[in-house]
C-alpha positions in Angstrom: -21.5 -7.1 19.1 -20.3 -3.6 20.3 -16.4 -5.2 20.2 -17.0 -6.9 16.5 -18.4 -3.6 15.0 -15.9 -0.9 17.1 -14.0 0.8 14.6 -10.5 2.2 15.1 -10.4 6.2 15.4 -9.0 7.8 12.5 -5.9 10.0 14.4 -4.8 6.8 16.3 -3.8 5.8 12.8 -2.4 9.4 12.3 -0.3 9.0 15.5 1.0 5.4 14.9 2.4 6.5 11.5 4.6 9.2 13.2 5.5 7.7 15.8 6.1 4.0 14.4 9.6 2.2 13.8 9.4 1.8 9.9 11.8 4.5 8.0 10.2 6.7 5.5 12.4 5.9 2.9 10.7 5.4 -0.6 9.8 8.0 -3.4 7.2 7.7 -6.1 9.8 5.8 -8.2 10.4 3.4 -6.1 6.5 3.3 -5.1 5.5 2.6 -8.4 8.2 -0.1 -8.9 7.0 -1.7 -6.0 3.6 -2.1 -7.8 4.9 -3.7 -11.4 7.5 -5.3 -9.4 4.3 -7.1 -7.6 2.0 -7.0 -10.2 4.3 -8.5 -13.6 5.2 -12.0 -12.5 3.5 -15.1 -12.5 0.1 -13.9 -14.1 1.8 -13.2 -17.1 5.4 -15.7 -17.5 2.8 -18.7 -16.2 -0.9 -18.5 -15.8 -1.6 -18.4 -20.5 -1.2 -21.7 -20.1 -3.6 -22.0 -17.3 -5.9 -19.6 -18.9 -5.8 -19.7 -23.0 -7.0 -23.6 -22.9 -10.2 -22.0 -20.8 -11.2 -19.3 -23.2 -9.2 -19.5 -26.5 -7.8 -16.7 -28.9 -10.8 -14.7 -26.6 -8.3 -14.5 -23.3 -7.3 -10.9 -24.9 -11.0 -10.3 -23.6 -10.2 -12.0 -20.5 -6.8 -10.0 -19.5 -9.4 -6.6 -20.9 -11.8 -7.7 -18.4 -9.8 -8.2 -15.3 -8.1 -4.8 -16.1 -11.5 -2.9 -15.9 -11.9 -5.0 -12.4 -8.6 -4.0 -11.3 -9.0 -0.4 -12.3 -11.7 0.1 -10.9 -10.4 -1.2 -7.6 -7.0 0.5 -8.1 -9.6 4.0 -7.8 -10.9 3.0 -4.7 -7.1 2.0 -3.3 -5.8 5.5 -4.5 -8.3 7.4 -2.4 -8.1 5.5 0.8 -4.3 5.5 0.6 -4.9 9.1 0.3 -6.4 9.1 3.6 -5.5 6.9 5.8 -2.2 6.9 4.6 -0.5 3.8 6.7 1.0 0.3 6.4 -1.7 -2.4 6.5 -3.4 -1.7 3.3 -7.1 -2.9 3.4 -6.9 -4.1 6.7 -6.0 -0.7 8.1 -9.0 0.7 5.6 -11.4 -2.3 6.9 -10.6 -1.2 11.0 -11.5 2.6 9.9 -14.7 1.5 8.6 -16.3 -1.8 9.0 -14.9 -2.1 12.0 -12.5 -4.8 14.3 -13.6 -8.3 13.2 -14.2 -6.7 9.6 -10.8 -5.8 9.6 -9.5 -8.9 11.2 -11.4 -11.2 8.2 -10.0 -8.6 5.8 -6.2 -9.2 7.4 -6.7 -13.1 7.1 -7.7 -12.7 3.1 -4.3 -10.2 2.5 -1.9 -13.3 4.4 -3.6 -15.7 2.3 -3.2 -13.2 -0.9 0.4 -12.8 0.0 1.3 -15.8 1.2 -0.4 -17.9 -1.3 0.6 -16.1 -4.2 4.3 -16.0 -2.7 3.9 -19.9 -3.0 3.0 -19.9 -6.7 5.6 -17.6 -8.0 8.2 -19.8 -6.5 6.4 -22.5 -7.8 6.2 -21.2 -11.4 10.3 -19.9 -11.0 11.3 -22.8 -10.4 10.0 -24.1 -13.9 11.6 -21.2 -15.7 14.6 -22.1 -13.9 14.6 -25.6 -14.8 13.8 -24.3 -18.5 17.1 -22.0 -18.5 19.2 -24.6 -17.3 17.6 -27.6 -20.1 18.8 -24.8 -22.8 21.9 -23.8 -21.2 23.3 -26.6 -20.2 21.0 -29.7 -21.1 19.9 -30.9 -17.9 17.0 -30.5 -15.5 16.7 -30.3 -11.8 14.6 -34.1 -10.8 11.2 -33.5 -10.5 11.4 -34.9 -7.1 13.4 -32.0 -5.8 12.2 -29.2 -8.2 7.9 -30.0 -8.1 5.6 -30.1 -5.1 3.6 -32.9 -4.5 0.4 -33.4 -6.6 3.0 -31.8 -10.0 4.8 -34.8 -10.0 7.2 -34.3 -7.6 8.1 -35.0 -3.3 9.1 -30.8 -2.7 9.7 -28.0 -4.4 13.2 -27.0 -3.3 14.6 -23.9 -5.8 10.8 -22.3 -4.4 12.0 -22.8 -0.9 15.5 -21.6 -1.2 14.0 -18.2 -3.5 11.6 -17.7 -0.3 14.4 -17.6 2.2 16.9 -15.3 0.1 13.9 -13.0 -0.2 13.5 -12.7 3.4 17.3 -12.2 4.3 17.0 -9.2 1.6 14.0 -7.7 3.2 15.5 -7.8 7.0 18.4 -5.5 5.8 16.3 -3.2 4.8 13.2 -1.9 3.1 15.1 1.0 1.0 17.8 -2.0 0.3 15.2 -3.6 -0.5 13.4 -1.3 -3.2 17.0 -1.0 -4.7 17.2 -4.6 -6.0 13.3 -4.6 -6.8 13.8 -2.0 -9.0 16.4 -3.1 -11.2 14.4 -6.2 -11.5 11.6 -4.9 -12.8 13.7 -2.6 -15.0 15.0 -6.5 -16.4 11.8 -8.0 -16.6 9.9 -5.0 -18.5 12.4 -5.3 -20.9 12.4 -9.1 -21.6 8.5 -8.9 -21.6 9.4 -5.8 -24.7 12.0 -8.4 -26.0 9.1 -10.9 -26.2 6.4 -8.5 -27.9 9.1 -7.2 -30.4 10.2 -10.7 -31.3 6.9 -12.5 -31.1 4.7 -10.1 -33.4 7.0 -11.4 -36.0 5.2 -14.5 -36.0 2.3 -13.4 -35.4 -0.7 -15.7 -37.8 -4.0 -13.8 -37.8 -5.1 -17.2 -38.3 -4.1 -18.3 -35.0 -7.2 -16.2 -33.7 -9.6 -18.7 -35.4 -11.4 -19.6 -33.3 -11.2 -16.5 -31.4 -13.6 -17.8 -28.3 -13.8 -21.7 -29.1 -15.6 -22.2 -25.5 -18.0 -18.9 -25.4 -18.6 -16.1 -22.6 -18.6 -18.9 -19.9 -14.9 -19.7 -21.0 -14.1 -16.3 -21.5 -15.3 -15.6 -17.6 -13.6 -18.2 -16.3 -10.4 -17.3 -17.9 -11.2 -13.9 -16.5 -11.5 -15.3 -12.6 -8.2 -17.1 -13.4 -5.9 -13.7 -14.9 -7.5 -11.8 -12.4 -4.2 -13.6 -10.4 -2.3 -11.4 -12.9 -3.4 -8.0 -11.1 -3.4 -8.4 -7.4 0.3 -6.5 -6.7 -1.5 -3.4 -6.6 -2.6 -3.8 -3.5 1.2 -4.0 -2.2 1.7 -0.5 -3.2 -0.9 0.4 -0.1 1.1 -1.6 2.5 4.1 0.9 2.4 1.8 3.9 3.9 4.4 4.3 6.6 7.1 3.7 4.7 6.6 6.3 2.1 7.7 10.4 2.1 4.6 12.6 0.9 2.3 9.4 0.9 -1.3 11.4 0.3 0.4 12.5 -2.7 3.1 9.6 -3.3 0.2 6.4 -2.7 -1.9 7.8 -5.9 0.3 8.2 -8.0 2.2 4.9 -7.6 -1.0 2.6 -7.7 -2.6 4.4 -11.0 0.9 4.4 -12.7 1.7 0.8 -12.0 -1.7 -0.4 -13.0 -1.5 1.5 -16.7 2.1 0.3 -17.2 0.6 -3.0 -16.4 -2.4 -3.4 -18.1 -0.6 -2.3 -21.3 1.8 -4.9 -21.2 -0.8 -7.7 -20.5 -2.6 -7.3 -23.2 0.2 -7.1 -25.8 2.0 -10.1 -24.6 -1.4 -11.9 -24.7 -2.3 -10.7 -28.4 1.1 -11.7 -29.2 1.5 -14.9 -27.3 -1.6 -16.1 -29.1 -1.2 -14.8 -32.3 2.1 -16.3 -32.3 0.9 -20.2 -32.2 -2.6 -22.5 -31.6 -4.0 -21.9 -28.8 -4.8 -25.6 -28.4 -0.6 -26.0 -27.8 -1.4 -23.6 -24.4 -2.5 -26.4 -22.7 0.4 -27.9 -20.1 3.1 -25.7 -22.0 5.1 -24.8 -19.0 7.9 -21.4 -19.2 5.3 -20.7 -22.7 7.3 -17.2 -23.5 9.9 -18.7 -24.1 8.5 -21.9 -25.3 7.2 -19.4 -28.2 10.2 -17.1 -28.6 11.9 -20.6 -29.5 9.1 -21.8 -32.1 9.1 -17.7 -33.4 12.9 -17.5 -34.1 13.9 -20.8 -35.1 17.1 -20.0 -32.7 17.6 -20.4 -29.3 19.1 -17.2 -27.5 15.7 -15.7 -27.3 14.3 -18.2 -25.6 17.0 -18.3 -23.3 17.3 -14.5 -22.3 13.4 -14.5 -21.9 14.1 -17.6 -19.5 17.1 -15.8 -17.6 14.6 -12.9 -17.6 11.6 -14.2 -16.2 14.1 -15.8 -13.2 15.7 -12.7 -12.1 12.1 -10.7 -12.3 10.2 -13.5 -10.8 12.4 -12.9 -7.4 11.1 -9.3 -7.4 6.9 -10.7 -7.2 8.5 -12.8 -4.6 10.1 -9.9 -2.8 7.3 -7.5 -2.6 4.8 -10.4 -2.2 6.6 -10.5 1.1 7.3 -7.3 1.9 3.7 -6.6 1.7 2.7 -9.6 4.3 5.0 -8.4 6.8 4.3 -4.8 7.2 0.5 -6.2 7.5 0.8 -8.4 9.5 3.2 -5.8 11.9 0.3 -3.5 11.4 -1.9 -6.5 13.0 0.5 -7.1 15.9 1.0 -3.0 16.8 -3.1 -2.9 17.2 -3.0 -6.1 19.3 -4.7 -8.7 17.1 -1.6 -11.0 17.0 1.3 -10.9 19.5 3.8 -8.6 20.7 6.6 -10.0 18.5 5.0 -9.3 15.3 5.3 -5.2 16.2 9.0 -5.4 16.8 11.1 -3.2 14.7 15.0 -4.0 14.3 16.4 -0.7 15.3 19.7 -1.8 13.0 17.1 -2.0 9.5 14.2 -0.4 10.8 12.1 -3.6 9.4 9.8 -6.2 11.5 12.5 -9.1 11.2 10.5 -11.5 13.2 6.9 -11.0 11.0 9.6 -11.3 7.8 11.0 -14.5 8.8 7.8 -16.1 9.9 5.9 -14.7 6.8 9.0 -16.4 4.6 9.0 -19.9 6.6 4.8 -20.1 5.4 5.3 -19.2 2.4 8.4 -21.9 1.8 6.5 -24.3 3.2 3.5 -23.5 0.7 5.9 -23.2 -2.3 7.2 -27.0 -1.3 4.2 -29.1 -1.0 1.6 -27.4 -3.1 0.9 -27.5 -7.4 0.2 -24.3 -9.0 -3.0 -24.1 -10.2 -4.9 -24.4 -6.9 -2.8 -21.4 -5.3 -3.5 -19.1 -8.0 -7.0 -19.7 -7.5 -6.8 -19.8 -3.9 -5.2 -16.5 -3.9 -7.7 -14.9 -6.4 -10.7 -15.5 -3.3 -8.9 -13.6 -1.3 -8.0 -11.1 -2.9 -11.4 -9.8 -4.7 -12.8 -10.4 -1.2 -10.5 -7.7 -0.2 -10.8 -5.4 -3.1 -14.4 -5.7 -2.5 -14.0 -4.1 1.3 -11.5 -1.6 0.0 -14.7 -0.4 -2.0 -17.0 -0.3 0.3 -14.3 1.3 2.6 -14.4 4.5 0.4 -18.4 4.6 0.5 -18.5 4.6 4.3 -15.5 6.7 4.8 -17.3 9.6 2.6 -20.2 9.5 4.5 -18.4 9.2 8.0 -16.2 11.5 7.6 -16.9 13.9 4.5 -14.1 16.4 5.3 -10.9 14.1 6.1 -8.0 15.1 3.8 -8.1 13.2 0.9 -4.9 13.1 -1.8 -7.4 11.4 -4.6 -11.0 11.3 -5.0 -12.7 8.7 -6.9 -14.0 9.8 -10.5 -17.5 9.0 -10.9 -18.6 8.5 -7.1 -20.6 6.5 -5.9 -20.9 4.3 -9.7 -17.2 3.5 -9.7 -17.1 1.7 -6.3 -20.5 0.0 -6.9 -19.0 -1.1 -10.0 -16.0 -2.3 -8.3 -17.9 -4.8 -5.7 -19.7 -6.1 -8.8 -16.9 -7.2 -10.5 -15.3 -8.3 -7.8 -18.4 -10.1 -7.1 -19.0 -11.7 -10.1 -15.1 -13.0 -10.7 -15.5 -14.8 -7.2 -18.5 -16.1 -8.7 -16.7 -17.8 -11.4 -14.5 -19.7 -9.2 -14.3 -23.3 -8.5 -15.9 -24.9 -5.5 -12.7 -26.4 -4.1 -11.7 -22.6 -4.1 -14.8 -22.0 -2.2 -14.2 -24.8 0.6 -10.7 -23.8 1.5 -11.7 -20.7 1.6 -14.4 -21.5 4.0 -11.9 -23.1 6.5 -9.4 -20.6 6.0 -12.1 -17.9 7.5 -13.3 -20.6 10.0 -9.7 -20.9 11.4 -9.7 -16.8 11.1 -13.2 -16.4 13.3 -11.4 -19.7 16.1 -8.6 -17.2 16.6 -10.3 -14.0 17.0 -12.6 -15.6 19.8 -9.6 -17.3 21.5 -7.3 -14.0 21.4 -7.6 -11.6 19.3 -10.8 -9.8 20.7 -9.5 -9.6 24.2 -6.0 -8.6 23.4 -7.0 -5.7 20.9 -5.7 -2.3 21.8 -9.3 -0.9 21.4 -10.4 -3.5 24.3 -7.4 -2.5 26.1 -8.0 1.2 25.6 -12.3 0.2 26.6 -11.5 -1.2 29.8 -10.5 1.0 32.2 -13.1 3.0 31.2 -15.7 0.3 31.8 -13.6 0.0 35.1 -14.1 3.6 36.0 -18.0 3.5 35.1 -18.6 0.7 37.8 -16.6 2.8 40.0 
């Protein structure tokens, strides 16, 4: 019990960010790309197809909803960021206050949020892909090659070759890497402007009728299903170490990318449904363009917002990885997973081997698995994390009241109550298969904390030669 609940001292995490082998590269520009670049993907270019048939005209409530979730989490985020400014996001924030297996649950539910949701958005580009190249050229790619088992297809190949250009990107370098992201997400906020301008031109009021055809249950469960839409936030917090100023720099990139988001969310959703029946949602696949086409009559809308949502779809998949990495080095530096995941290239300053493994999973996810139960999937873990984060600030102002914080949370302690409720009730909503794989997921997590991870830990390490001493 004593090693489960031992918590990780506060200026070890000082020192490790220091003295570490990541670069501290990235500004509050290039921060707070990072987070839309994460954040404005597949939620938004995929999942209203997923998510309109479940709640109607009434998923505008929906993407509202998950917003108020997310914002109230994006709070809690900004203040630990603040203070325990360091790569490993709620992981690090989980070993600070719940303590080591705490932590080590919390690091298992950020790989499955990262690496899971890595999987759909190269399962979701490759549809916009194959929906450029039909209006293009004519042709698709065969579904045998271009959808995962279970979609109709043997393996999801364009997924698996996005994953692995992603990862040769991200071993050059993290400011390399921040570069491209951000002329990505440049591109893709402007073909998700290009789809509110054009859409709201069709826009039928009564399209909204009726505006929540399935009630508040539908309108929840849409809300569990867009909450997808919002977990990139959390990727702003894994570049703590990577980051100049970062009690200042981790604030303001998390509550600037979450109001540039939510904005844009909620348009494109009053539009999209405004735009045609929300009965015609259901198995539409690449649906902004799908609706730019229907809107215009004319093709070349369509097809830019198809070229768009390619190019910006690579940028979720970038930071998606970028985040999983530098957590899962973070993991390896304190001991919890080997050596190799802690090694730094000294050429790019980036962990090449955690990139290349964190890329082979996540190809391998994109190439066998359908959509819909990886969104999910990734939704479980994430709100599991949120909900820590939360709880992270509560315990951290009472155990240590006078760290240096960058941010405090408005409305302390209501807002981060509020936070685990919504974070609670959202997991609530989702379906049991989601429960079930989660379950083995944290079964697997608890096998390999027993078998290594509790006696190889740098606090154990660190314990024993005092216990040694003692019997001496």
């Amino acid at each position: 019990m004593t090693q489960v609940l031992r918590r990780k001292p506060l200026h070890t995490f000082a020192s490790e960010s220091e003295s570490g082998g990541l670069r501290r590269t990235l500004g509050p520009f290039q921060l707070t790309m990072i987070g839309i670049g994460a954040t404005i993907g597949t939620g938004i270019f995929f999942l209203l197809g997923s998510a309109v048939p479940e709640a109607g005209p009434a998923v505008i409530v929906s993407f509202a909803l998950a917003a108020v979730a997310a914002a109230l989490t994006a709070l809690c985020y900004a203040e630990l960021a603040s203070a325990v400014p360091v790569s490993g996001s709620s992981y690090s924030y989980a070993y600070a206050t719940l303590g080591e297996f705490a932590a080590w649950a919390v690091g298992w539910c950020l790989l499955l949020e990262y690496a899971v949701s890595g999987a759909a958005i190269a399962v979701s580009w490759g549809q916009y892909l194959n929906d450029l190249t039909q209006r293009l050229f004519g042709f698709q790619m065969p579904d045998a090659i271009s959808a995962p088992p279970g979609a109709g297809g043997s393996i999801n190949l364009p997924g698996v070759v996005l994953v692995g250009l992603c990862c040769l990107l991200l071993v050059r370098g993290a400011k390399e890497s921040a570069l491209v992201n951000t002329v990505m997400v440049l591109i893709k906020l402007g073909v998700l402007v290009l789809f509110i301008a054009v859409g709201i031109t069709g826009f039928d009021s009564g399209n909204l009728q009726p505006f929540a055809p399935m009630g508040m249950a539908g309108v929840s469960t849409a809300t569990a299903t867009v909450f997808f839409a919002f977990i990139g936030l959390d990727a702003v917090s894994t570049a703590g170490e990577e980051v100049r100023n970062p009690r200042r720099t981790l604030p303001l990139a998390i509550i600037g990318a979450l109001i540039v988001v939510t904005i844009l969310y909620i348009l494109v959703a009053v539009v999209g449904v405004g735009a045609q029946p929300w009965t015609a949602f259901d198995g539409q696949e690449a649906g902004l363009s799908a609706i730019l086409g229907d809107v215009t009559g004319a093709g070349w809308p369509a097809v830019l917002l198809s070229a768009g949502a390619v190019l910006s779809l690579v940028s979720v998949t970038l930071v998606v990885l970028y985040g999983q990495s530098r957590i899962l080095y973070t993991m390896g530096r304190d001991g919890m997973l080997p050596s190799a995941f802690r090694r730094v290239s000294r050429r790019s300053g980036t962990p090449v081997f955690a990139t290349l493994l964190t890329g082979g999973f996540v190809a391998l996810l994109a190439a066998v698995f359908p959509l819909d139960l990886l969104a999910d999937l990734t939704s479980m873990g994430t709100l599991v994390a949120f909900a820590v984060v939360a709880l992270g600030v509560m315990i951290l102002r009472r155990t240590a009241p006078d760290l240096d914080r960058g941010f405090r949370v408005p409305g302390y302690p209501v807002v981060p109550i509020l936070s685990i409720l919504a974070c609670g009730y959202l997991i609530y909503e989702l379906p049991l298969d989601t429960y079930l794989l989660f379950g083995g997921w944290l079964t697997l997590a608890l096998a390999v904390y027993l078998l290594y991870s509790r006696k190889n830990s740098r606090l154990q390490a660190a314990a024993e030669p005092a216990g040694e001493e003692a019997l001496a």
